[in-house]
C-alpha positions as CSV (number, residue, x, y, z in Angstrom):
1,X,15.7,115.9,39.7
2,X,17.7,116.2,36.5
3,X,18.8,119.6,37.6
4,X,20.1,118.4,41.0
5,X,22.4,115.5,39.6
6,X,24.1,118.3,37.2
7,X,25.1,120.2,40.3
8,X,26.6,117.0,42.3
9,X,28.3,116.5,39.0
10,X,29.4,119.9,38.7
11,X,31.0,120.5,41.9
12,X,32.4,116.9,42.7
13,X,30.3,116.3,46.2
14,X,30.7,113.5,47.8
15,X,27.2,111.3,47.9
16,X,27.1,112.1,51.4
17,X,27.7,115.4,51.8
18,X,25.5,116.2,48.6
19,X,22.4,114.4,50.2
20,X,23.6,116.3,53.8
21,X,23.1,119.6,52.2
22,X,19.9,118.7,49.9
23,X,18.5,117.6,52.7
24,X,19.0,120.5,55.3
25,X,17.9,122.7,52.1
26,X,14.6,121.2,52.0
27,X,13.9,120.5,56.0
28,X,14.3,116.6,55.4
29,X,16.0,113.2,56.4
30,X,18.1,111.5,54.2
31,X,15.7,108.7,54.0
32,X,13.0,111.3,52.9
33,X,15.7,111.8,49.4
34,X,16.1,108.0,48.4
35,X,11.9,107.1,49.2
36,X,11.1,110.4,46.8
37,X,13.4,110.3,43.8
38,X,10.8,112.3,42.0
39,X,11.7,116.1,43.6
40,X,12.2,119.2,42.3
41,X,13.6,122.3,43.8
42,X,12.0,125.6,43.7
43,X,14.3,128.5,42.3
44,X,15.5,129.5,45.5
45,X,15.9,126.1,46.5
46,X,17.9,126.0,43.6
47,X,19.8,128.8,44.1
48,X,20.6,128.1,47.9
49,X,21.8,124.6,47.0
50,X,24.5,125.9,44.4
51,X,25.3,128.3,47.1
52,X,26.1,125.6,49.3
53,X,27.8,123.1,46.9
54,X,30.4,126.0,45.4
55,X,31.2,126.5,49.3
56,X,32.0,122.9,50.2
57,X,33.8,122.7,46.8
58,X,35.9,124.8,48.2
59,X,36.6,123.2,51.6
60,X,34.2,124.9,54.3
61,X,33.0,121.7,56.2
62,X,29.4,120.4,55.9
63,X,29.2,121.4,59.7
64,X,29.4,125.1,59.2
65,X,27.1,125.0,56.3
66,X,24.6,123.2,57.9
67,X,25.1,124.6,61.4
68,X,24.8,121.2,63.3
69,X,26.8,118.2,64.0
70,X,26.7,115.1,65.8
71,X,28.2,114.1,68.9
72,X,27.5,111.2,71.3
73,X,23.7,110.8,70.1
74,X,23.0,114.2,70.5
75,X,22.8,117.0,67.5
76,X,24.6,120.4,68.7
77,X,24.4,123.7,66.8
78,X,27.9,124.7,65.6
79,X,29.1,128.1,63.8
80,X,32.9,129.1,62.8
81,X,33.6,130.7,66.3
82,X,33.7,126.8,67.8
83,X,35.4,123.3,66.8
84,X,33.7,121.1,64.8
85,X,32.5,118.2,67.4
86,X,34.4,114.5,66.3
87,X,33.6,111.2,67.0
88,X,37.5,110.8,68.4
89,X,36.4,113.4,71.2
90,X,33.9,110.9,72.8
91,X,36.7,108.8,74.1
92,X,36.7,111.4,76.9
93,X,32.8,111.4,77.1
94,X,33.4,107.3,77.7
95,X,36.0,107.2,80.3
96,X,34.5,109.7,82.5
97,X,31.5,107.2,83.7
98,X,34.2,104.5,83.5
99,X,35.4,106.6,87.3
100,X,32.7,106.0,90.4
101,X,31.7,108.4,93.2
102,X,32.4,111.1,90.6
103,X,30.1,114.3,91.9
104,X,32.0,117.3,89.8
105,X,33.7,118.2,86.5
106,X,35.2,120.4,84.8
107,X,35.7,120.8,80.9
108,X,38.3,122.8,80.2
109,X,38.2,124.0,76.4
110,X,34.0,123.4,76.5
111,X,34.0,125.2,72.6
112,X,30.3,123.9,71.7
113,X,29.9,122.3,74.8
114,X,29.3,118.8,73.1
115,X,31.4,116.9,76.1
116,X,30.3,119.0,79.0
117,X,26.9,118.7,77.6
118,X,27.2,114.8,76.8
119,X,28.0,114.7,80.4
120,X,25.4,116.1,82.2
121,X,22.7,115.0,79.9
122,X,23.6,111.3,80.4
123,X,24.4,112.1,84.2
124,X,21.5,114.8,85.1
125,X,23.0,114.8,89.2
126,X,26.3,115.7,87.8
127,X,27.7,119.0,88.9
128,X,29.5,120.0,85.6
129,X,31.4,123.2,84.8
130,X,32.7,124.4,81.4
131,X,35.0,126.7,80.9
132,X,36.2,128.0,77.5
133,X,38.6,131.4,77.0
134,X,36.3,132.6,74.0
135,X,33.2,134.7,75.3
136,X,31.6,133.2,71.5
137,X,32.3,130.1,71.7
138,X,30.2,130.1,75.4
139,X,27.8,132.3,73.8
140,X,27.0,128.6,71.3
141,X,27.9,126.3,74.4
142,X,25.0,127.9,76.0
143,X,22.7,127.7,73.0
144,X,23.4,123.9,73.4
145,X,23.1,123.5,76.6
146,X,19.6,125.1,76.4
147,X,18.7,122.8,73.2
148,X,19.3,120.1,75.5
149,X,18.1,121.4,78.3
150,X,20.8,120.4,80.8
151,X,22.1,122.6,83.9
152,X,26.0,123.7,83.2
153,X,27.8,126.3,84.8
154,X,29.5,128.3,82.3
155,X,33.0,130.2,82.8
156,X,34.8,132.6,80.9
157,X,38.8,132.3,81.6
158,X,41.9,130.8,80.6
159,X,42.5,127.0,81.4
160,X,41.9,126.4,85.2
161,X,41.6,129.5,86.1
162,X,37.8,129.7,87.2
163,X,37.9,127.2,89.2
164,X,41.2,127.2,90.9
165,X,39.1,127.6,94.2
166,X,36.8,124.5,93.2
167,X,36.9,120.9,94.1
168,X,36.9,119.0,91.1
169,X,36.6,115.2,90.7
170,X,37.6,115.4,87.2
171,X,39.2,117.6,84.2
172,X,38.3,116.9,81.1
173,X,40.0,118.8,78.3
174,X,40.1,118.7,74.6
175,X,42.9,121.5,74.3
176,X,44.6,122.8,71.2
177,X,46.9,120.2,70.0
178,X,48.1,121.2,66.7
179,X,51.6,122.6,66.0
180,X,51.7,126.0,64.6
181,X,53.4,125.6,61.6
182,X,50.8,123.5,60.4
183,X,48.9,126.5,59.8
184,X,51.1,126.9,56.6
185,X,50.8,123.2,55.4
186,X,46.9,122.7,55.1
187,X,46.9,121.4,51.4
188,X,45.6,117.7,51.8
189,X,41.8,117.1,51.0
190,X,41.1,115.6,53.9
191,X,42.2,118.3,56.2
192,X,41.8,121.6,54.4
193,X,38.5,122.3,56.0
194,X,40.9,123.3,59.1
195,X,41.5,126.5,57.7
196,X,37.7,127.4,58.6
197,X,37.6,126.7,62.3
198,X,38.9,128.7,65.1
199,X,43.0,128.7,65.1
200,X,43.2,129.8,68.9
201,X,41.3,126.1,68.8
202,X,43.8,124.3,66.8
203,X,47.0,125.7,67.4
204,X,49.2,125.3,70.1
205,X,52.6,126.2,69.8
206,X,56.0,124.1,68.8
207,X,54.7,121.0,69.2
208,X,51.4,122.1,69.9
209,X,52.1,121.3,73.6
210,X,52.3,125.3,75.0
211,X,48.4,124.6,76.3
212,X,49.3,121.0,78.0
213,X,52.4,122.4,79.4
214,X,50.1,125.4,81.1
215,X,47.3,123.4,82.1
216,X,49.6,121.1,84.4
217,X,51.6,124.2,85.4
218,X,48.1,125.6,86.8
219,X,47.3,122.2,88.7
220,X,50.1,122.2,90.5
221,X,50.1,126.0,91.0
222,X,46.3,126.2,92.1
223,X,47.2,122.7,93.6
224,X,43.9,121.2,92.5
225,X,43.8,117.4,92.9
226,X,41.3,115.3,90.8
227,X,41.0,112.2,91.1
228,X,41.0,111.6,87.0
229,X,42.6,114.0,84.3
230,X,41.4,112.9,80.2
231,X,43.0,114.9,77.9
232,X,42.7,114.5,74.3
233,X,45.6,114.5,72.5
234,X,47.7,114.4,68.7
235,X,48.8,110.4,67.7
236,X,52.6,111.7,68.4
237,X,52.2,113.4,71.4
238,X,51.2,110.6,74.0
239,X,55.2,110.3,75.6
240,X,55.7,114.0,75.7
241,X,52.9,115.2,77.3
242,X,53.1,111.8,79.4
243,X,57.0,113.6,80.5
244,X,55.0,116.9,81.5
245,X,52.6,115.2,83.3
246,X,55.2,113.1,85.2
247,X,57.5,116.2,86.0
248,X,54.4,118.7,87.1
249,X,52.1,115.5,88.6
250,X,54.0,112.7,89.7
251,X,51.3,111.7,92.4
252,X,49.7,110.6,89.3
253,X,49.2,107.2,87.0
254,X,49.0,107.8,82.9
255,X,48.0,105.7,80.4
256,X,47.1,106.2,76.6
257,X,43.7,105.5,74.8
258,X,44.0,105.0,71.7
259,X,40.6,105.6,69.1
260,X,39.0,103.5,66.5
261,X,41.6,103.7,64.0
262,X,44.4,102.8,66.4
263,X,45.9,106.0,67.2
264,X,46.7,107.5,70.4
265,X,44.1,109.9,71.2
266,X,43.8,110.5,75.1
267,X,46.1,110.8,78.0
268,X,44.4,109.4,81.1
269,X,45.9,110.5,84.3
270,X,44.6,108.7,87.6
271,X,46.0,110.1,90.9
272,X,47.1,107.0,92.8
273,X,47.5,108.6,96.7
């Protein structure tokens, strides 16, 4: 074991991540780490492990490395062509089944599929469609959808497109929120790993409002009426996007959810006639 504490030393891992990425090395649980101090790697064990810790020293998320993540109880496979699932997201997963008589929705922006997937698995009679502009990342929403074995219609397009013909009781979207010039700023620790997912995912414009101010622009123009909109969105953004919504949906009530740590994280739009 002497040889594995070097290499946490070595490369400055967190405990966590360290135990994450010994453990999906050798096909275990956490638990299974702690209850047999007494391992040893085998030489390619070895070698794959300082593989993985030079790659996290330098910022790739434990995510990609591992190729899973978490989200609402359920494990989903993830790769660099989708967003890394977060616990923030689930906020929309919650206030969907907080709406009754719901019989359809639509995720717009599905990436790995965790909230259309969350969805249907927790609602099997659920008609649920996700739609997602990248042909890759449905390509790993599928994958999911098949892990969990859950019935999803799956649509290639931009936004609302696919289903401006559909009646949908809800849209659900976790859009790109981030303002471009970000892209140039991502030095703090905490969110360097950004520069490893997706930017089409991330990045949205001055503001990072271009996608919000489309999506409503395409409700109004396919003149789709849900009775319930969730969007995620930045901690700054909630009275901006709360103006577009007004100006493109004023039939409409909004409110703001904030997450766990007290920031605004979701727009909720309810249509009130």
């Amino acid at each position: 074991m002497s040889k594995i504490k070097n290499l946490k030393k070595k490369y400055k891992i967190s405990n966590l991540d360290f135990d994450c990425l010994l453990g999906h090395v050798l096909k275990c649980e956490r638990a299974f780490l702690y209850t047999h101090p007494e391992i040893e790697l085998t030489g390619p064990q070895l070698k794959k492990l300082q593989a993985l810790l030079k790659r996290r020293a330098q910022g790739e998320p434990v995510a990609y490395l591992v190729g899973r993540k978490d989200f609402f109880g359920l494990d989903f496979i993830v790769n660099k062509n989708v967003l890394i699932p977060r616990p923030e997201t689930e906020i929309l997963v919650e206030e969907v089944f907080k709406k009754n008589n719901i019989k359809t929705v639509a995720d717009i922006g599905t990436g790995s599929g965790c909230i259309a997937i969350a969805l249907a698995k927790t609602k099997p009679n659920l008609k649920v469609y996700a739609i997602d502009i990248s042909s890759a990342a449905l390509k790993i929403a599928k994958l999911n959808a098949k892990k969990h074995q859950v019935k999803i219609k799956f649509l290639q397009g931009n936004l609302l497109e696919p289903i401006k013909n559909k009646k949908i009781d809800v849209l659900v979207a976790n859009l790109p929120y981030l303002d471009t010039k970000l892209r140039g700023l991502r030095i703090k620790l905490e969110t360097r790993g950004l520069k490893f997912e997706p930017a089409r995912a991330l990045y949205a414009g001055p503001k990072g409002l271009n996608c919000f101010l489309k999506f409503f622009q395409q409700i109004k123009k396919y003149g789709l009426t849900p009775k319930k909109i969730l969007l995620e969105i930045g901690y700054s953004q909630a009275k901006e996007i709360k103006k577009i919504a007004q100006k493109h949906l004023p039939n409409y009530y909004s409110e703001i959810k904030n997450d766990l740590a007290g920031f605004n994280r979701a727009v909720i739009l309810t249509r009130v006639n």
